[in-house]
C-alpha positions in Angstrom: 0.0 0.0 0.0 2.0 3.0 -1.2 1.6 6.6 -1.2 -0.4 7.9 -4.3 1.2 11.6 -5.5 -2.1 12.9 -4.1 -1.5 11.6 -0.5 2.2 13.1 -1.3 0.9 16.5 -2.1 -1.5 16.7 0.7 1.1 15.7 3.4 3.2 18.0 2.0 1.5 20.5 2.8 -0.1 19.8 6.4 3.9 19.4 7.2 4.5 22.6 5.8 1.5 24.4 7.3 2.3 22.9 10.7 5.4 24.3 10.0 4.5 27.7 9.4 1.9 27.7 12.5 5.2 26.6 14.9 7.0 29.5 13.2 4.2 31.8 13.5 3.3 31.0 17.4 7.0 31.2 17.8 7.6 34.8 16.1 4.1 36.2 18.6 5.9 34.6 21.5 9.4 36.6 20.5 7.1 39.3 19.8 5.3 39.5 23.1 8.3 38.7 25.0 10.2 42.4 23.3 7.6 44.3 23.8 7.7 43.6 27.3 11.3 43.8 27.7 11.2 47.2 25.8 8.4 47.8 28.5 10.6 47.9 31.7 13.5 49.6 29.5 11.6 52.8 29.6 10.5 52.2 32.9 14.2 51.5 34.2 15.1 55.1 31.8 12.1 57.3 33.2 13.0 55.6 36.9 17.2 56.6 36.2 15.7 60.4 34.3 13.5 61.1 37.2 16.9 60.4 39.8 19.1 62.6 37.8 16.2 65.2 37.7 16.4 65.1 41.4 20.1 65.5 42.2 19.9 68.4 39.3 17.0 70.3 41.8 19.4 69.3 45.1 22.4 71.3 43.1 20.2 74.3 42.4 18.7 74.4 45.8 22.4 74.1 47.2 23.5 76.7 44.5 20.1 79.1 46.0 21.0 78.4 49.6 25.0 79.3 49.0 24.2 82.7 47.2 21.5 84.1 49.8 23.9 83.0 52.4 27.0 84.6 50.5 25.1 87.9 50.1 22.2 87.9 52.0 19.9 88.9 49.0 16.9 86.7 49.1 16.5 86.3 45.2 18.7 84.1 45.3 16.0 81.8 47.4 13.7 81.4 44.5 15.9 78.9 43.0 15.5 77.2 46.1 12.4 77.3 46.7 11.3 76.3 43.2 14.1 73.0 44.0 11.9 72.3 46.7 8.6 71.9 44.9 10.6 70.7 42.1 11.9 67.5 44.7 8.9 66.9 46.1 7.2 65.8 42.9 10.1 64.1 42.0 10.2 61.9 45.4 6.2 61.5 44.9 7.1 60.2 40.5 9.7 58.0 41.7 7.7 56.5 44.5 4.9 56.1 42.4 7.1 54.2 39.4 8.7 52.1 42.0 5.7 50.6 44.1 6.4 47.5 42.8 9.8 47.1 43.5 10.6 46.8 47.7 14.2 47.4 47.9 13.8 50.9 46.4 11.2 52.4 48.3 13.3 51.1 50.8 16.1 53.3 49.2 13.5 55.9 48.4 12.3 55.8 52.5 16.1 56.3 53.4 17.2 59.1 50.9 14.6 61.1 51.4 15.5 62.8 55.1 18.9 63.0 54.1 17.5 65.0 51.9 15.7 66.8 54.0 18.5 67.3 56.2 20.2 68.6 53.5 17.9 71.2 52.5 17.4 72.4 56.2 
């Protein structure tokens, strides 16, 4: 009982469209699995923007508190004061992007009255 060219063809076929569903589940999977990574890449990027953002404001507020206490004119306490609204947000951003992640509110929960301190 041997294969007729019929049988041929159709087996062919079901072996090259199981082939191309493997290929096709396999390519969503790749797929899914990038955008995901590419996900948590721009969450790691706004998490690292939003800490460099914040040691900018802690410069200016350091820059504010050195000239009104090198000349006594209070203008130079707006760029402090702006700093300080400017760091609040910035503490509220990053605790917001990193609820999920324990170690860094942890960091977060420790930074922030050294910050404090700082600006005192």
């Amino acid at each position: 009982m041997g294969w007729t060219l019929e049988r041929k063809v159709h087996a062919g076929f079901g072996i090259a469209l199981a082939l191309l569903l493997l290929v096709d589940t396999v390519a969503l999977l790749s797929v899914r699995r990038l955008t995901w990574t590419v996900h948590w890449q721009v969450h790691a990027y706004k998490v690292l923007d939003d800490l460099d953002e914040l040691l900018s404001l802690l410069q200016d507020a350091e820059t504010g508190q050195r000239g009104y206490l090198l000349t006594g004119e209070t203008r130079y306490l707006e760029p402090y004061r702006e700093s300080i609204v400017g760091i609040r947000q910035d503490f509220h951003e990053l605790r917001a992007l990193t609820a999920d992640n324990p170690a860094h509110q942890r960091r977060l929960a420790r930074l922030e009255p050294l910050v404090e301190r700082k600006l005192a």
